[in-house]
Structure formats: structure tokens, C-alpha cells
C-alpha positions as a Python dict, from the first residue, in 0.01 Angstrom:
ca = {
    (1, 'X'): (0, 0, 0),
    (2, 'X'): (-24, 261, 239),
    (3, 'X'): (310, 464, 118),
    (4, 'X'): (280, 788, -35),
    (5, 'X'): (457, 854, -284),
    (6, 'X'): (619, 1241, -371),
    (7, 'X'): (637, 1206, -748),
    (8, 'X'): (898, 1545, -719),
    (9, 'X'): (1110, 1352, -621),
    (10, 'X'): (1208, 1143, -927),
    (11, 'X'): (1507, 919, -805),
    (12, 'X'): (1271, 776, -554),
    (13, 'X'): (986, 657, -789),
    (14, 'X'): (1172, 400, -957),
    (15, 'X'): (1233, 222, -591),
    (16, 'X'): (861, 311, -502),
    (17, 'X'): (734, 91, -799),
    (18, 'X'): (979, -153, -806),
    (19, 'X'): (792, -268, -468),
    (20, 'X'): (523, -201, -567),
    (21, 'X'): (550, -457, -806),
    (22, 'X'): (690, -683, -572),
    (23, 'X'): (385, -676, -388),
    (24, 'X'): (143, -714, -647),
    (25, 'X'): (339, -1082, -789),
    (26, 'X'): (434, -1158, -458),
    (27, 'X'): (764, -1235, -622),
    (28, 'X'): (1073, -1043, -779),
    (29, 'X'): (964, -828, -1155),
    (30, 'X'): (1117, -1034, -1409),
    (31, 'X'): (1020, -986, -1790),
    (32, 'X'): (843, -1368, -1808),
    (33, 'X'): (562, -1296, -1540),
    (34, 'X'): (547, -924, -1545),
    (35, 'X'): (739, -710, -1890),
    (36, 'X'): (637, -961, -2156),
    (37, 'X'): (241, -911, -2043),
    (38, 'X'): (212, -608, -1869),
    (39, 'X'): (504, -380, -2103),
    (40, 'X'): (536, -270, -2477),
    (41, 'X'): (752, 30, -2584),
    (42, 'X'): (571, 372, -2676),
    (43, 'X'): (601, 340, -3025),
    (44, 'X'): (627, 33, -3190),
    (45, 'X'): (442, -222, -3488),
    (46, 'X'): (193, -361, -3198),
    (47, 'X'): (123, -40, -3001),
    (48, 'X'): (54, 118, -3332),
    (49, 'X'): (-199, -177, -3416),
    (50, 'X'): (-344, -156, -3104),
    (51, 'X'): (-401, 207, -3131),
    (52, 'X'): (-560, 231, -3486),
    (53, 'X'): (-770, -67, -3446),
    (54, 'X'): (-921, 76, -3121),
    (55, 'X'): (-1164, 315, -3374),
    (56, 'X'): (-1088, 642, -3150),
    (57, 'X'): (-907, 852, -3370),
    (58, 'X'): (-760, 1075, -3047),
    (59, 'X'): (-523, 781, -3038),
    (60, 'X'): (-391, 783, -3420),
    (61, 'X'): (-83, 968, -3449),
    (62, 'X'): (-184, 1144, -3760),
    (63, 'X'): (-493, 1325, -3599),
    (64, 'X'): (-394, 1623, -3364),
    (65, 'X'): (-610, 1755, -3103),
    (66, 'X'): (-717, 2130, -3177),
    (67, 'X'): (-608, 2371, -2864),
    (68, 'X'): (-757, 2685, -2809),
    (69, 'X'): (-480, 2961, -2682),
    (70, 'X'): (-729, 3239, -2528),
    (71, 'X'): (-982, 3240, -2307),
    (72, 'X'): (-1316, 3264, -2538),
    (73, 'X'): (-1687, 3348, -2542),
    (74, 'X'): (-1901, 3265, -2781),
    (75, 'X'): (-2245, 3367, -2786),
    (76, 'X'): (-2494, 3127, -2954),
    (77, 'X'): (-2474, 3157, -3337),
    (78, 'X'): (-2184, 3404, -3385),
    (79, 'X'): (-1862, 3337, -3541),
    (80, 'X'): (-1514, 3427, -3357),
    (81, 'X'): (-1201, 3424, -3597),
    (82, 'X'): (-935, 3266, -3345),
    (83, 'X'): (-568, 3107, -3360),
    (84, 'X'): (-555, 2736, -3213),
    (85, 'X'): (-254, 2519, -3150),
    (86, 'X'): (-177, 2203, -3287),
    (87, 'X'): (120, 2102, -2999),
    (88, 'X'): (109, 1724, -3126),
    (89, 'X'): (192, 1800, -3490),
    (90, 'X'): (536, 1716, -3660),
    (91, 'X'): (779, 2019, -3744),
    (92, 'X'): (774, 1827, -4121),
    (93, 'X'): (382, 1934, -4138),
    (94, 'X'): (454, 2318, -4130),
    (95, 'X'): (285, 2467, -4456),
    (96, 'X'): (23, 2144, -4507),
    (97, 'X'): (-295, 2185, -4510),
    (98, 'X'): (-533, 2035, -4246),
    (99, 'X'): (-881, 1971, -4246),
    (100, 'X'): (-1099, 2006, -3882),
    (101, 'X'): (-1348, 1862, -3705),
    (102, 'X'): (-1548, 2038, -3411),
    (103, 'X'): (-1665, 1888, -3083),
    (104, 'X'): (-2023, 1895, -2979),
    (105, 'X'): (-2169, 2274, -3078),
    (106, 'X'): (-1850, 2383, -3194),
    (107, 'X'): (-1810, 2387, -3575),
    (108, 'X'): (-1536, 2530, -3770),
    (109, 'X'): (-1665, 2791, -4050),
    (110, 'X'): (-1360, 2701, -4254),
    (111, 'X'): (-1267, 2298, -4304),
    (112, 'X'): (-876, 2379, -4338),
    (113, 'X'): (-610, 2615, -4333),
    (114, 'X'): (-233, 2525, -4344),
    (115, 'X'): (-14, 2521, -4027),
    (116, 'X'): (213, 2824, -3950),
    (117, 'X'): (574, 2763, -3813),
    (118, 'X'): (464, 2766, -3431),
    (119, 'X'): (205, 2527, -3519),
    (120, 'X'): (-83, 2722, -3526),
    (121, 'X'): (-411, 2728, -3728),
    (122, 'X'): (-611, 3068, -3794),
    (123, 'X'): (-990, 2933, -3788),
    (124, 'X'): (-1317, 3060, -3765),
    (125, 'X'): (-1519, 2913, -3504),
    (126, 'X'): (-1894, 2894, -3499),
    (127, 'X'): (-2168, 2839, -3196),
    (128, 'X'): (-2468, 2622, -3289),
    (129, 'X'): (-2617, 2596, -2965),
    (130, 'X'): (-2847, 2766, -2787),
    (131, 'X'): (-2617, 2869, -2464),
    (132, 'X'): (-2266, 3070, -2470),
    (133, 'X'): (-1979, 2894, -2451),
    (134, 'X'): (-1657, 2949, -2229),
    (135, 'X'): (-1359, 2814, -2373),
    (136, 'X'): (-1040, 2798, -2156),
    (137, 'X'): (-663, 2828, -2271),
    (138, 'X'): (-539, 2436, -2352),
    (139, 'X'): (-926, 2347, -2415),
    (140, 'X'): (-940, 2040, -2684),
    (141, 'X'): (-1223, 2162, -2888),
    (142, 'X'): (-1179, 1950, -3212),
    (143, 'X'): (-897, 1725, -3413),
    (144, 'X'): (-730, 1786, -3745),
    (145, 'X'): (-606, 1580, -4024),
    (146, 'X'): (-402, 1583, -4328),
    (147, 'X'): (-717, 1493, -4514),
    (148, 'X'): (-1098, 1526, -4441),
    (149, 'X'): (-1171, 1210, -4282),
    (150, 'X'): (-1278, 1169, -3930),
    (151, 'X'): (-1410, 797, -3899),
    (152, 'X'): (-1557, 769, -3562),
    (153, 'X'): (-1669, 447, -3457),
    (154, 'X'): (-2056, 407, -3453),
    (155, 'X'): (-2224, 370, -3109),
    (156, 'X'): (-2382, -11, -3086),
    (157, 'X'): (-2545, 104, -2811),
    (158, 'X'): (-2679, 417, -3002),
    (159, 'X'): (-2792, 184, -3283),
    (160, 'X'): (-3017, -46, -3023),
    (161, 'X'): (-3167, 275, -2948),
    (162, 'X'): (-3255, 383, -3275),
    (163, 'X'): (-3363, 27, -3383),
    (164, 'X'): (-3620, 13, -3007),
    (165, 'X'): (-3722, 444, -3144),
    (166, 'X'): (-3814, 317, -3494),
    (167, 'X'): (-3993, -33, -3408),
    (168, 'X'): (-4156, 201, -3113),
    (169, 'X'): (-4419, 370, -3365),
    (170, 'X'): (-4766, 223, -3301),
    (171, 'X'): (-4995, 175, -3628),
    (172, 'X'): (-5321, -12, -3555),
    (173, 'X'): (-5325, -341, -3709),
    (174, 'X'): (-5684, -270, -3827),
    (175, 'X'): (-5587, 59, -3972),
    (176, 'X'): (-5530, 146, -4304),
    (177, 'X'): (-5475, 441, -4558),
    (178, 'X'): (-5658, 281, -4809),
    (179, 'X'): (-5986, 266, -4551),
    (180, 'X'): (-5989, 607, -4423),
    (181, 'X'): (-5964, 725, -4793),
    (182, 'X'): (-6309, 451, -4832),
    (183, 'X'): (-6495, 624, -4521),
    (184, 'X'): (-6408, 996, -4633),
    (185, 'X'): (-6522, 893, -4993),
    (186, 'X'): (-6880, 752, -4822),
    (187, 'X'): (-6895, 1044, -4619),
    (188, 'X'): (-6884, 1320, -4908),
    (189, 'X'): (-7135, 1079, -5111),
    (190, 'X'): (-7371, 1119, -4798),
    (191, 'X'): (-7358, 1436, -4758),
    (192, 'X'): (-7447, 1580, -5088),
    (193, 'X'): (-7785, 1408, -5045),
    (194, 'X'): (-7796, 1670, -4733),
    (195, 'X'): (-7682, 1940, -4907),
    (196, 'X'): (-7924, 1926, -5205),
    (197, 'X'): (-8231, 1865, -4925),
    (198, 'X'): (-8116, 2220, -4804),
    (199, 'X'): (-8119, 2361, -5098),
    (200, 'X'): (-8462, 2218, -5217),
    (201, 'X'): (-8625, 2331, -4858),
    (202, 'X'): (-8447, 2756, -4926),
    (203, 'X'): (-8655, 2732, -5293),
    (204, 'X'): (-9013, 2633, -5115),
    (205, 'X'): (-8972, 2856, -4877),
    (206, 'X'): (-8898, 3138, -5083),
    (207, 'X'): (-9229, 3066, -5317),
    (208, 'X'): (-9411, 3008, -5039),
    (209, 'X'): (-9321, 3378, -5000),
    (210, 'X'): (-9383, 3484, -5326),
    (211, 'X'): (-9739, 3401, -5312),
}
């Protein structure tokens, strides 16, 4: 739209994207072609649908992302006893227990612990990766919950690939176990033939000796 617009100044914004608006339905915002599509409130029965249906539990208002406080190193393998914030939790949840779930090599050493008054948990974190890891103050490096269930959605994509990995192993259609177990039980009957020969051939040469 070529306008810039200085977002610290917050009595102009409104103005900004009302014509902004204007622009984009080349008429005047009303609530039949623009608020009744485009707007819902925050919270409310259909947002809240909308939100738990979607499968990414980020979005549920009864998981909380875990925050670390400190900058942290943790070398691969160790464990660091640390204090992480929970800024998205309800006052009404101080003293309840909640359960945690790590992201990527980050697990937790200890599922739970209950939430102090400034919304803090007291956890031990564990590296199971092979590299450190830096972790910066506000960091997200799990969720929590009330109880220990984090439901992720499964990767269809993911599954195709798993499904291609497992119909990928090659057996020869003229192989089987039952055969090889035929040919190795030929192969020890032929060569005991052999093996008696050799033997037979070490006792005339030794009499041959003898006389």
C-alpha cells in the first residue's frame, strides 16, 4: 500500500487499517462483507472449537508452554536442575501438579512438580543428544499439563514415509528360508563323505610307515 505504518503510535493504527481495509473490498468495512467472515472474538464457543480441533496442543488453553529463565548449557547427557516459567498459567493453578513434555533432545528427568506462586516449576532437565545445547532466557523448550497427556497429531506425511521404508525391503521372489536351510543340509551331507576320505588316506599313510 506503500504507507508505513509506526505501530508506536497507537491512535494512528486504527485509521491506518481502517483503509487498509477499504482498499482491500474496494468498498466501506461493514460486518456483512468483512466482520462476519474475516472476525471472531478471542475467546469464544467457535474459536475454542477451532483451536482444539486443529490437533496442535500449543493452541489449547490448558497446555502451557515451558520457559526457561537463565541462560543454559547443557552438555550432552548431563542433567541441570533448573526453574522454568509457566507465564500462560491461571493464578487458580498455583499448588497443582503438572506433568511435562520436552522438545526435541530435551527431556525432563522428573514428569511433574506443582507450580509455585510466581508460576514457576523446579525441573530437572536432561540432554540426549550428542551436541551441547544453548538455551536462551524466554526459550519454549516443552509444554505442561494438568495431566500426562500430550496428543500430538500424527504426521500423514511421516506415515507415507514409513509405509514407502517398510514396502522398500527387497526379498528375492525365488528366495526362501526353508531352501537355504535344504542347501546347507546337502552341503554338510557332502562333506562328511570328504571328511571320512581324509581320514581313511592319514591311516594308510601312517602303515605305510609302519612297515
Amino acid at each position: 500500500f506503500d504507507r508505513h505504518i509506526d505501530l508506536s503510535k497507537s491512535q494512528t493504527v486504527p485509521k491506518m487499517i481502517y483503509q487498509i481495509l477499504e482498499s482491500l473490498l474496494s468498498t466501506t468495512p461493514s460486518y456483512n462483507n468483512f466482520f462476519s467472515l474475516c472476525s471472531h472474538p478471542a475467546i469464544s464457543p467457535y474459536t475454542n472449537h477451532l483451536l482444539y480441533k486443529s490437533g496442535i496442543l500449543e493452541l489449547r488453553e490448558d497446555y502451557h508452554c515451558v520457559t526457561v529463565l537463565s541462560r543454559i548449557s547443557i552438555k550432552p547427557a548431563s542433567l541441570e536442575l533448573v526453574s522454568v516459567l509457566l507465564e500462560s498459567a491461571p493464578k487458580t493453578a498455583i499448588g497443582r501438579e503438572f506433568f511435562v513434555f520436552g522438545y526435541g533432545n530435551i527431556k525432563f528427568g522428573w514428569n511433574k512438580a506443582k507450580l509455585a506462586p510466581n508460576l514457576h516449576l523446579v525441573l530437572t532437565i536432561q540432554n540426549v543428544g550428542k551436541q551441547m545445547i544453548m538455551l536462551e532466557p524466554g526459550e519454549s523448550i516443552g509444554l505442561a499439563h494438568w495431566q500426562d497427556s500430550f496428543p500430538y497429531p500424527h504426521s500423514l506425511f511421516m506415515g507415507r514415509v514409513e509405509e514407502r521404508s517398510a514396502g522398500s525391503v527387497f526379498t528375492p521372489s525365488h528366495f526362501s528360508y526353508t531352501q537355504l536351510g535344504t542347501h546347507l543340509h546337502q552341503s554338510s551331507q557332502m562333506s562328511t563323505p570328504l571328511h571320512q576320505s581324509s581320514q581313511m588316506s592319514t591311516h594308510l599313510h601312517q602303515s605305510s610307515k609302519m612297515r
